[in-house]
SEVOTI-327084 format. One line per field, with one value per residue (C-alpha): x, y negated, z. Coordinates in Angstrom, 3 decimals, padded with zeros to 6 digits. Each point is the difference from the previous one (the first is absolute). Layout:
// SEVOTI-327084
px [X	...]
py [Y	...]
pz [Z	...]
***
This chain:
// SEVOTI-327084
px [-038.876	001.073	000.011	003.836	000.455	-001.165	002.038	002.579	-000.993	-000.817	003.295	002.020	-001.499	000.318	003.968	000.159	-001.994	002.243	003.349	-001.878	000.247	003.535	001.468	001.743	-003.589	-001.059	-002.047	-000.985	-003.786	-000.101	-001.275	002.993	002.601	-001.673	000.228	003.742	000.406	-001.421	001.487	003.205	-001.190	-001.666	003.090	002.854	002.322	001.173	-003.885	-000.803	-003.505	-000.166	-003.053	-001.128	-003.534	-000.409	-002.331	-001.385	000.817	-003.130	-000.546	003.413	002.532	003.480	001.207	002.565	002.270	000.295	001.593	-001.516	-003.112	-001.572	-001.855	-002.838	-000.527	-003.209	-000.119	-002.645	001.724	-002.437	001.624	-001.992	000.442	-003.813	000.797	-003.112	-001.076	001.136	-003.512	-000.785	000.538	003.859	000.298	-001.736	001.674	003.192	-001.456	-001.523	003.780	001.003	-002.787	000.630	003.929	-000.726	-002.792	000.848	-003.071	000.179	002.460	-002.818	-000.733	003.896	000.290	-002.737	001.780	002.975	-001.399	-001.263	004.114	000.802	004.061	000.804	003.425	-001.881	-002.005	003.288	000.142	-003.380	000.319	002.754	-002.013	-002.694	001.945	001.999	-003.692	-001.248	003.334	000.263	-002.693	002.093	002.298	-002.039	-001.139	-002.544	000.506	-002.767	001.787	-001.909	000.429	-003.679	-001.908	-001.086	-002.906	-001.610	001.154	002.095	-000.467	003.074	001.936	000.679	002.564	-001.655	002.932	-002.193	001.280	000.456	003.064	000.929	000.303	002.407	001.800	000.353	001.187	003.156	000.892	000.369	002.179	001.989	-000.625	001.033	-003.577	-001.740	-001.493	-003.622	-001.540	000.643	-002.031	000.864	-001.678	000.500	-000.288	-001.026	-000.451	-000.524	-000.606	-000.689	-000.506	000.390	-002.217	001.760	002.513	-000.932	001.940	-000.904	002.213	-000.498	002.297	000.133	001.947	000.052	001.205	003.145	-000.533	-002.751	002.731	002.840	-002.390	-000.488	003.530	001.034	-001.901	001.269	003.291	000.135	-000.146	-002.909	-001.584	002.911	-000.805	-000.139	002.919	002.874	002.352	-000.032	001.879	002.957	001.118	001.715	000.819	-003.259	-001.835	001.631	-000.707	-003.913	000.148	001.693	-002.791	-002.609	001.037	000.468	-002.565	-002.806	-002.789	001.689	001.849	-002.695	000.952	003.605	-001.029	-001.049	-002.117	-001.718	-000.940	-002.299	-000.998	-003.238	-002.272	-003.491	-000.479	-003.392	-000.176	-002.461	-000.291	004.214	000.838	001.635	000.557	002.111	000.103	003.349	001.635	003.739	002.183	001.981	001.618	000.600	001.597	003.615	-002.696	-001.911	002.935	001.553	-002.414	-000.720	003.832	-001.152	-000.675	-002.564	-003.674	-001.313	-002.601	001.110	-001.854	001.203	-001.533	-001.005	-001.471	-001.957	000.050	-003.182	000.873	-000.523	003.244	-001.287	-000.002	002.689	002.771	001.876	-001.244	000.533	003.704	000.414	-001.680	002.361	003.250	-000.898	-001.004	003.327	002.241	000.856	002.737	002.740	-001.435	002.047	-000.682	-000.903	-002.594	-001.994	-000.487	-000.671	-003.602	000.206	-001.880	003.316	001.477	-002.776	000.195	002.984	-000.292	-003.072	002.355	003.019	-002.764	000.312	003.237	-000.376	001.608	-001.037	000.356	000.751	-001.439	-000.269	002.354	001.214	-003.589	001.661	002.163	-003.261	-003.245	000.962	003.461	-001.705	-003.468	001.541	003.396	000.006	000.139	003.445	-000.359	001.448	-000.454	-000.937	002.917	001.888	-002.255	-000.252	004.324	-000.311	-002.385	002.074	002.998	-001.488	-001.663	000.537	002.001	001.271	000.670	003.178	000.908	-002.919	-001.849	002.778	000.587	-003.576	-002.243	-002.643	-000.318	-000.946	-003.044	-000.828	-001.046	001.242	001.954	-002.465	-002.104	002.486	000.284	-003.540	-002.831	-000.516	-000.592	-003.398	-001.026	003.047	000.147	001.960	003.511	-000.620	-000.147	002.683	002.516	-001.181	000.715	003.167	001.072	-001.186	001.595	002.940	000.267	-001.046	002.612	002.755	-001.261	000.537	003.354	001.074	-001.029	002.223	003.722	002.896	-000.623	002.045	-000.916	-003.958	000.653	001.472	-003.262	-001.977	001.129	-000.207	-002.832	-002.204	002.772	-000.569	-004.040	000.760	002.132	-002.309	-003.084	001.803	000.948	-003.455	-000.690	-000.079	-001.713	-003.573	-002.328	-001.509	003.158	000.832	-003.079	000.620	003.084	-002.162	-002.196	002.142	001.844	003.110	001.921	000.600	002.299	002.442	002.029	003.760	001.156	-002.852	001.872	002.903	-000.411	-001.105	002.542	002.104	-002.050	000.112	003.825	-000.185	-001.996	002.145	003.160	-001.399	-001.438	004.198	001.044	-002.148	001.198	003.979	-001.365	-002.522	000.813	-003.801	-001.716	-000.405	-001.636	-003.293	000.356	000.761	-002.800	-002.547	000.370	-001.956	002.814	002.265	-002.118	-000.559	003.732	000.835	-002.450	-000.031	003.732	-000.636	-002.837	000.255	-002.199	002.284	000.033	-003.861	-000.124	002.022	-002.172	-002.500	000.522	001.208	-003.765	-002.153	000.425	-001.791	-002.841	-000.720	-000.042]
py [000.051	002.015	003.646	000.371	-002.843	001.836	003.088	-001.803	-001.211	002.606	001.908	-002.720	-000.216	004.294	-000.547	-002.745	002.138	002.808	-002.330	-001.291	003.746	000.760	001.324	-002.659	-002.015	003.182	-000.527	-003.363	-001.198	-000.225	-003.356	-001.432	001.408	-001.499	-003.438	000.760	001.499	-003.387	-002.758	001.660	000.549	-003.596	-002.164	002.353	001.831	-003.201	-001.227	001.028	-000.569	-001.942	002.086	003.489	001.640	002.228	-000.011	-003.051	-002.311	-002.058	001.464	-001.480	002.592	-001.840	-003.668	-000.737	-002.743	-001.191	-002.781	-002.532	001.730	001.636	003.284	001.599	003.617	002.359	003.587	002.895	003.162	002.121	003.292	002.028	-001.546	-000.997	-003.545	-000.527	-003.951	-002.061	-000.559	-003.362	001.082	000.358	-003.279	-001.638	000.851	-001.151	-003.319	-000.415	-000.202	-001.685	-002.710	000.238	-000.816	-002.814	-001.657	-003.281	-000.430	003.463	000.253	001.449	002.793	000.242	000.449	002.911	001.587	-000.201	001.271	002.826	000.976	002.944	-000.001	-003.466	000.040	-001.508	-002.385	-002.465	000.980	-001.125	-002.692	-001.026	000.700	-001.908	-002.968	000.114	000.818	-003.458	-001.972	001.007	002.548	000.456	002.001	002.528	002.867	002.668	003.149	002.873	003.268	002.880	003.009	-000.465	-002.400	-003.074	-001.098	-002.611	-003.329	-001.291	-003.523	-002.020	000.704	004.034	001.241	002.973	002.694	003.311	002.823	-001.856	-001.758	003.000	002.367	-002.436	-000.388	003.804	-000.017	-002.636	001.684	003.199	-001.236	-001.423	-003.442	-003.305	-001.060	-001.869	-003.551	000.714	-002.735	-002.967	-002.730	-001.818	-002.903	-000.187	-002.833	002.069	003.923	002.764	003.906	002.680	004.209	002.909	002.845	003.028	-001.084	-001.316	-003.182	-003.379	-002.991	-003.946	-002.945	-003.695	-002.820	-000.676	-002.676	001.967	-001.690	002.566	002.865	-001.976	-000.897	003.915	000.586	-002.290	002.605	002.948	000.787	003.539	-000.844	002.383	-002.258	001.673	003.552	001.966	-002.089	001.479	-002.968	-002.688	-003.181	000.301	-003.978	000.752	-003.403	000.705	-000.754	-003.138	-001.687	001.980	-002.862	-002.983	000.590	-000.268	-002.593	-002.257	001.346	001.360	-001.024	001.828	002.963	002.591	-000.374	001.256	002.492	003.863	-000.837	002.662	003.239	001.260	003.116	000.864	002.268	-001.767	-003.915	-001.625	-003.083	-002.672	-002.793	-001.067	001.397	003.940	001.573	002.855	003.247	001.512	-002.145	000.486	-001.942	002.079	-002.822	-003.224	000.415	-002.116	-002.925	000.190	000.249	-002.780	-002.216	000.608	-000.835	-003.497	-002.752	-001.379	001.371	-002.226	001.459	002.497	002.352	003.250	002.982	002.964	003.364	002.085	003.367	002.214	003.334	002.931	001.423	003.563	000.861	-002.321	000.358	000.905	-003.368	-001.758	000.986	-000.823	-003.358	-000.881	001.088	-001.789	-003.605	000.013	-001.609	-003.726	000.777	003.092	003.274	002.938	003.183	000.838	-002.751	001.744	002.788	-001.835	001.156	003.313	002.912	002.000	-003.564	-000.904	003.662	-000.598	-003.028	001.421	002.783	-001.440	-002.566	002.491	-000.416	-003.865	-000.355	-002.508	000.979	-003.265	000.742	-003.623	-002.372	-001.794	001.147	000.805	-004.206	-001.664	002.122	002.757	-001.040	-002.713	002.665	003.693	-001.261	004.362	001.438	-000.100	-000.461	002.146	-000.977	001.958	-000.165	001.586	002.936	000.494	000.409	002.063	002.060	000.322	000.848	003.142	001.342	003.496	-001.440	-003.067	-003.291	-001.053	-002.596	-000.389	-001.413	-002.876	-000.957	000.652	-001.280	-000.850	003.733	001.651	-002.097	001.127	003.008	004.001	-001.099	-002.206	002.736	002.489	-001.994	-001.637	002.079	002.908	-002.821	-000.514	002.812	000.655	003.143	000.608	000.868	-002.919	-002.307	002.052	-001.228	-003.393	-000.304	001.430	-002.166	-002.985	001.214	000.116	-003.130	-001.975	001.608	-000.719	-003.413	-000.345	001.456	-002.384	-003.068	001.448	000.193	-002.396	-002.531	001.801	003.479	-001.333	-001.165	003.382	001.474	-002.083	001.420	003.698	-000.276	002.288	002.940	-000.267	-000.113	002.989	001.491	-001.242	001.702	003.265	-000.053	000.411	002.799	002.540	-001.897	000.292	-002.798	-001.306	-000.642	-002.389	-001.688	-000.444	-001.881	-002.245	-000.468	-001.687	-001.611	001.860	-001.017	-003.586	002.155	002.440	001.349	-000.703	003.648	-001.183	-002.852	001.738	002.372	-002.178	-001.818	002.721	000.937	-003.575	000.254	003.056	-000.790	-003.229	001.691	002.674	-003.120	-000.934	003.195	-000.431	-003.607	000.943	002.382	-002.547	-003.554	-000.908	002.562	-003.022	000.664	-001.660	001.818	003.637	-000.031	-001.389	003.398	002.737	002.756	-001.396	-000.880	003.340	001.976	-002.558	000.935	003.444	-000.361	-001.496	001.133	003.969	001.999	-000.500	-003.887	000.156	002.322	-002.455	-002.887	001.685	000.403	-003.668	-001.352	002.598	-002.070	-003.159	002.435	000.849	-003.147]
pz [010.284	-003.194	000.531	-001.486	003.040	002.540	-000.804	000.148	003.681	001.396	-001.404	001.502	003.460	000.032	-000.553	002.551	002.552	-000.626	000.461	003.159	000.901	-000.062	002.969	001.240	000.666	001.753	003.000	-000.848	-000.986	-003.988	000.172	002.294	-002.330	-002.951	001.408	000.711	-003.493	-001.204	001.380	-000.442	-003.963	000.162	001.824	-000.036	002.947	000.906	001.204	003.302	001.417	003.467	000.855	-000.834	000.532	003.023	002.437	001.337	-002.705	-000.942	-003.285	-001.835	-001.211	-000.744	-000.314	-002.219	-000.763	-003.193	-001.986	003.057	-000.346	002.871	-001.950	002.211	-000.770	000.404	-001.531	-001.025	-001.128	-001.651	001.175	-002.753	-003.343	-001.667	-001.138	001.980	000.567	003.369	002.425	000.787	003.244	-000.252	-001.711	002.216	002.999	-001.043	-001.833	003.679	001.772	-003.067	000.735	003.933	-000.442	-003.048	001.558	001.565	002.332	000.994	003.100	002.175	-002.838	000.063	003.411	000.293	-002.675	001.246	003.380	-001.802	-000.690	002.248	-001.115	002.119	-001.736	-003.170	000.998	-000.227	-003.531	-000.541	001.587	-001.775	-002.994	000.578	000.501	-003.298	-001.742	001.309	-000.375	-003.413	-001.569	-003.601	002.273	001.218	-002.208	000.645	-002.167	-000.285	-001.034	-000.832	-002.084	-001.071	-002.440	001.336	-002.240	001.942	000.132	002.955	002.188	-001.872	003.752	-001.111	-002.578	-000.861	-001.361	-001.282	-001.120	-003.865	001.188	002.363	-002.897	-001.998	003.490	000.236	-003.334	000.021	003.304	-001.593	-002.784	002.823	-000.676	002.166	002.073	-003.184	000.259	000.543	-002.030	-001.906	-001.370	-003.585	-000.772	-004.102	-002.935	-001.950	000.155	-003.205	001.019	-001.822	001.152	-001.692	-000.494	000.469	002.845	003.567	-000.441	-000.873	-000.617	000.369	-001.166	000.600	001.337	003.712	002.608	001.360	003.454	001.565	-000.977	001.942	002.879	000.661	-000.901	003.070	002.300	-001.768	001.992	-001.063	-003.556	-000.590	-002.764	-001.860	000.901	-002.956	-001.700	-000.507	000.578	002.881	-000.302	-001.730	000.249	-002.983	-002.592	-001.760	003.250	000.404	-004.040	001.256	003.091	-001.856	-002.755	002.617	001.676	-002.987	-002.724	002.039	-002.640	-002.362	002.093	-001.508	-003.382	000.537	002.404	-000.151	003.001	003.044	-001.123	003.068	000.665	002.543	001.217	-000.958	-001.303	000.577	-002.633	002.014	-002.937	-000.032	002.809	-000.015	003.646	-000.455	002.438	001.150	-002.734	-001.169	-002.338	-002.413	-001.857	000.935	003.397	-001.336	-001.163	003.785	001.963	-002.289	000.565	003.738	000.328	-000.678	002.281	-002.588	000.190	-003.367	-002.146	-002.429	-002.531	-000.367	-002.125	001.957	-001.584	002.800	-000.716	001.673	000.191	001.621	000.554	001.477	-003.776	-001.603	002.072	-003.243	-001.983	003.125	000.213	-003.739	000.179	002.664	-001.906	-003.213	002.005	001.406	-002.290	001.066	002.509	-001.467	001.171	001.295	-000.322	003.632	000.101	-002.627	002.132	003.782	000.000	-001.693	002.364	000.890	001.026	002.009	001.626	001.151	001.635	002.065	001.016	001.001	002.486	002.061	000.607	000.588	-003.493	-002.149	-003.717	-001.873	-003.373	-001.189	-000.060	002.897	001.728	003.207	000.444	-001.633	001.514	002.601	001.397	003.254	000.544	000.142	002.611	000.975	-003.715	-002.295	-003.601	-002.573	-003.551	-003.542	-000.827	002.532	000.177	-003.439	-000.085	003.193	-001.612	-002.793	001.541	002.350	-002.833	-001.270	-002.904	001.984	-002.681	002.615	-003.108	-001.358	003.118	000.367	-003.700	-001.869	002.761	-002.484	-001.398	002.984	-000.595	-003.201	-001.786	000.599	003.265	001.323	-000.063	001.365	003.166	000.372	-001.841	002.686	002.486	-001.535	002.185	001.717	002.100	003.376	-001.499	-002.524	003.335	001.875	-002.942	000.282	004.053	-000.715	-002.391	001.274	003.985	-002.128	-001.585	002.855	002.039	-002.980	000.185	003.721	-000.042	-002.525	001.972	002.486	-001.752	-001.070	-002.262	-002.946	000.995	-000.198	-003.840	-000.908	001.513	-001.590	-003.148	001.103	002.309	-002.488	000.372	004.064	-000.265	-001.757	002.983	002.911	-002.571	-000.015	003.726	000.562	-002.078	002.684	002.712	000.794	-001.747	003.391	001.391	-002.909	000.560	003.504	-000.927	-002.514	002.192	002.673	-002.259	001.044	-003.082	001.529	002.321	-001.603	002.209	-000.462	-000.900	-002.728	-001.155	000.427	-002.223	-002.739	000.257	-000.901	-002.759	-001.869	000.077	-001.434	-002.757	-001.257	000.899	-002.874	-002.170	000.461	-001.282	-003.094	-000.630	-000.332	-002.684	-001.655	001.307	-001.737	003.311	002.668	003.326	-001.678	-003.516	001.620	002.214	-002.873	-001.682	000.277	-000.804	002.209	002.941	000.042	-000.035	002.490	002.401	-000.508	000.624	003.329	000.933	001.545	001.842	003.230	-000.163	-000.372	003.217	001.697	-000.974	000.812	003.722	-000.176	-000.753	002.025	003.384	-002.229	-001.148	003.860	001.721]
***
């Protein structure tokens, strides 16, 4: 192990130790929350494990489900971080149980194991284990994680997962990332590579059979082959001429096509063959999803470029790679920011609130939508206009006609750039605006068809109002409401109120018109100027007071 290597180790397992400290995972052993922290950073909120280590347990820390395969789990947490080497001793042990459950002549050596079980409540699930190991052995899975280096070599039966693939793990978590793939292998025609001195990245191209990608696509529900890309399937027109070429050309598909651009952690070239490590593609995710739309599963070269990098130090290249790939399908303006830090801040912030922060395109329908049934999705773009509209110098027009600028430039940085490393009245804003919108979007769902059009068009102006409601109440309380999801019941003083309001404003849009029969309700409200009189207009210190007491019951329930 290189010395620059083992810095960066041994800084990564210090920062994981000290998030494995925070004072929510006080009182509990360091080595049971880092098992929690990674199967939730490994599979994802949505993966629960059947069993979890305590006392008693036979020496097996969690089970988890994944994808039909059964995933075995055994841990060592070195609780002072040295990097040092895994004994024999602890791989042993666990290839032992490994051995005892696999072994299809050893049901007396299963049964004194299983003897050996103090909790009684899991000896079912061992059973149960055993039985799916011998019925079908592909299905079960026996992972070794440890935040050590395993040096030795391992009986084929073990997965050992050291602290190499733990670091790049702790990494993509941080960055907020969806649970990556952990490996991937790509059997090539041909393959070309070539490194680069100065940078810790190295790059390999070639043309592949696209069926091993498909195969591991068809276990991937959550998508997180894709995790790093900025898009998901858009099933836009271009993804359907991607399929028809497929399905008729498929000897000659590569030649018209910009191919995979992959992204990983580590590749290990073994004569053709690449296996890739936490690997993520950046570009090509219309092509996969295209052709995985198919019934057909013919042979079919594609180009792929694997990109090796280490991403603790390129985060900046990384980002910029992934803009300038991204040119097959139109690109808007938010997309080009989806994995930006401040973004992915945000998202980890508002998961507290069981909020899920759809910063890629229709991520919530495709991926997250059927796995997380308790969290409500808010998208990019929603917060982005909220944000803009409760700002110091709110953009009331701006946010509902020039979506794309708020994306770009000064104002994106305005709203977004002290989310980097945002500080407590940073995040106070947020919850307030995004309490606000969420409860504007309730109330909305609950009015007359023609009223709920007008609002529609004003609903920016009431975020606003709700946003400045809240000015004078305490920041806990607010998150209490978020919390419980309050917003999905405004009272009806709430909706009455609002209701009021929207008449006011287009009965003022109305007074405009007979002046300047060009000011529509859509035109007056597109306008910054105007936005603004109106709602100032409207808008008074007592009407905010009485709003005010209309939302406080929501924030207490």
């Amino acid at each position: 192990m290189s010395s620059s290597n083992r810095i960066y180790l041994l800084a990564a397992a210090k920062q994981l130790k000290y998030f494995l400290q925070q004072p929510e995972h006080r009182g509990k052993p360091l080595d049971k929350v880092f098992i929690d922290w990674y199967i939730g950073a490994r599979y994802g909120k949505e993966y629960r494990p059947k069993v979890v280590d305590g006392s008693g347990d036979g020496g097996i820390d969690a089970i988890v489900q994944e994808s039909g395969t059964t995933v075995v789990l055994q841990s060592k947490y070195e609780v002072k971080p040295r990097i040092s080497a895994v004994s024999d001793k602890e791989l042993s042990a666990f290839e032992d149980i490994a051995q005892t459950i696999v072994d299809p002549k050893g049901d007396e050596a299963f049964a004194k194991w299983l003897g050996k079980v103090r909790n009684k409540t899991l000896r079912p699930h061992y059973r149960r284990l055993r039985a799916k190991a011998l019925t079908n052995p592909e299905s079960v899975r026996f992972d070794f994680i440890t935040s050590k280096r395993v040096n030795q070599r391992t009986r084929r039966i073990l997965n050992p997962i050291d602290i190499e693939r733990v670091a790049h793990l702790w990494l993509l978590y941080q960055e907020g990332f969806t649970p990556p793939v952990e490996s991937i292998s790509i059997d090539f025609e041909d393959v070309w590579s070539t490194g680069h001195g100065k940078s810790e990245y190295r790059t390999y191209v070639g043309l592949a059979d696209i069926r091993a990608i498909l195969k591991l696509m068809d276990r991937d529900e959550n998508e997180r082959l894709f995790a790093q890309n900025i898009r998901t399937d858009l099933r836009s027109r271009v993804n359907d001429e991607i399929r028809a070429t497929y399905e008729k050309h498929p000897r000659t598909f590569w030649l018209g096509n910009n191919g995979l651009y992959i992204v990983c952690g580590k590749a290990m070239l073994s004569g053709r063959t690449l296996e890739l490590i936490y690997p993520s593609v950046i570009n090509g995710s219309q092509t996969l999803h295209s052709i995985h739309s198919s019934n057909d599963r013919h042979y079919c070269e594609v180009l792929i470029r694997v990109l090796e990098m280490d991403i603790r130090g390129e985060r900046v290249l990384l980002n910029e790679i992934i803009r300038r790939a991204n040119n097959q399908n139109p690109m808007k303006a938010m997309n080009l920011v989806a994995h930006n830090h401040e973004q992915l801040n945000i998202g980890q912030y508002l998961d507290r609130f069981s909020i899920f922060y759809e910063r890629r395109e229709r991520e919530w329908k495709n991926e997250k939508k059927m796995v997380m049934p308790k969290y409500l999705p808010v998208g990019l773009k929603e917060v982005a206009q909220w944000m803009a509209v409760t700002n110091t110098s709110p953009l009331l027009g701006t946010a509902r006609s020039r979506l794309g600028t708020l994306f770009q430039g000064k104002t994106y940085q305005k709203l977004f750039s002290r989310f980097a490393t945002p500080s407590q009245k940073m995040l106070g804003q947020l919850t307030r605006a995004v309490w606000a919108g969420l409860v504007v979007r309730h109330v909305i769902r609950r009015i007359s068809v023609e009223l709920r059009s007008q609002g529609k068009i004003v609903h920016l102006l009431l975020v606003r109002c709700v946003f400045e409601a809240t000015s004078n109440t305490v920041c806990d309380r607010v998150e209490n409401g978020l919390k419980q999801h309050a917003f999905r019941h405004p009272t009806k003083r709430t909706i009455r109120i609002l209701k009021r309001i929207i008449k006011a404003y287009v009965a003022k849009q109305r007074t405009l018109q007979r002046k300047n029969e060009k000011l529509d309700l859509s035109n007056v409200f597109k306008r910054d100027d105007l936005t603004t009189a109106i709602y100032r207009k409207i808008v008074t210190r007592r009407l905010l007071e009485e709003f005010r007491r209309a939302i406080e019951p929501m924030m207490n329930s």
